[in-house]
C-alpha positions as CSV (number, residue, x, y, z in Angstrom):
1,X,-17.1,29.9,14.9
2,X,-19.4,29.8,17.6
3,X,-21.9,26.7,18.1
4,X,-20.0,24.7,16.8
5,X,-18.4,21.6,18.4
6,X,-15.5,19.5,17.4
7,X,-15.0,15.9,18.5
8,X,-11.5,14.1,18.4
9,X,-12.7,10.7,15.8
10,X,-10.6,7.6,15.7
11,X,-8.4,7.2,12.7
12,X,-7.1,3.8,11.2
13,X,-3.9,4.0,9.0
14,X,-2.9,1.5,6.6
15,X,-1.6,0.3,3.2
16,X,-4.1,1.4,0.1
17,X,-5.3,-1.5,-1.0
18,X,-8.1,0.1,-3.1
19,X,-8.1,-1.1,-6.9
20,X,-7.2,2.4,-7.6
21,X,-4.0,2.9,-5.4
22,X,-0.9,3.7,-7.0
23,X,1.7,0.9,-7.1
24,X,3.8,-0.3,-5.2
25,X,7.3,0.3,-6.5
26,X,11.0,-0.4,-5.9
27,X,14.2,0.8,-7.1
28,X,17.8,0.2,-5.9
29,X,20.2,2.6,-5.1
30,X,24.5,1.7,-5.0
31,X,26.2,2.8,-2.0
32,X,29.5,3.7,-3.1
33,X,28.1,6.4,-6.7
34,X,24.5,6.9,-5.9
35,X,23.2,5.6,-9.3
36,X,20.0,4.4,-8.6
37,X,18.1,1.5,-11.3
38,X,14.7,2.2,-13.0
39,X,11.3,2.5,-11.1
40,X,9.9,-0.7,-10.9
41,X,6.5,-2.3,-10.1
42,X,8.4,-5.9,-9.7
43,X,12.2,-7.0,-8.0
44,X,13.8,-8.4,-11.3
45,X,14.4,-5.2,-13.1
46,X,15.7,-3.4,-10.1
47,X,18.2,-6.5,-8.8
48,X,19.2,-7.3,-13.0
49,X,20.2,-3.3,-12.6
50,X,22.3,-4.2,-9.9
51,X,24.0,-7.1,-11.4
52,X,24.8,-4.9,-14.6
53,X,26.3,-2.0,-12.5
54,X,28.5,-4.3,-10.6
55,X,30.0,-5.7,-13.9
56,X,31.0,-2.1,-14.3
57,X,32.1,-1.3,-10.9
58,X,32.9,-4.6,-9.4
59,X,34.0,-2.6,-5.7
60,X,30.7,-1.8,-5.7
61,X,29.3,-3.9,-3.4
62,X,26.7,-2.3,-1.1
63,X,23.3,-1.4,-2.5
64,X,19.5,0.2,-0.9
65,X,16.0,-1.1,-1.8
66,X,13.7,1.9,-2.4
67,X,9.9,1.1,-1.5
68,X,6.9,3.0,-2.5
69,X,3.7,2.2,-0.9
70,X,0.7,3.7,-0.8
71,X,-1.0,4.8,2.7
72,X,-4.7,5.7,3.3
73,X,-5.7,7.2,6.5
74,X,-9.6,5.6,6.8
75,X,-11.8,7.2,9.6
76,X,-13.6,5.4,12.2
77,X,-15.8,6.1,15.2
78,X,-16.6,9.6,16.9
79,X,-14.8,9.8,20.1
């Protein structure tokens, strides 16, 4: 469009904080099947998960936290 300018602005990005952000959540996932434990706001459900799976499949040794947190990109000053 002509006339108009654009100016490069200064971006901060961080966690969402706001009281309206989703949760953060966690979940595990076992190494050696892929079964992954309930969506979880806290760490006890996930790592009780864990410690019932492994009563089932005691080789199953090796497990991944999943993390869900919220971003917000928050704009600053007009370059």
């Amino acid at each position: 469009m002509m006339g108009t300018d654009y100016r490069p602005r200064e971006h901060t990005i961080a966690p969402n904080r706001e009281p309206d952000a989703e949760p953060i959540t966690r979940s595990m996932e076992c190494m050696a099947c892929g079964a992954t434990s309930p969506v979880s706001e806290g760490h006890v459900e996930p790592q009780d998960w864990i410690l019932g799976h492994i009563r089932g499949f005691p080789a199953h040794l090796d497990y991944r936290e999943h993390v869900t947190l919220p971003y917000r990109v928050r704009p600053g000053q007009w370059l």
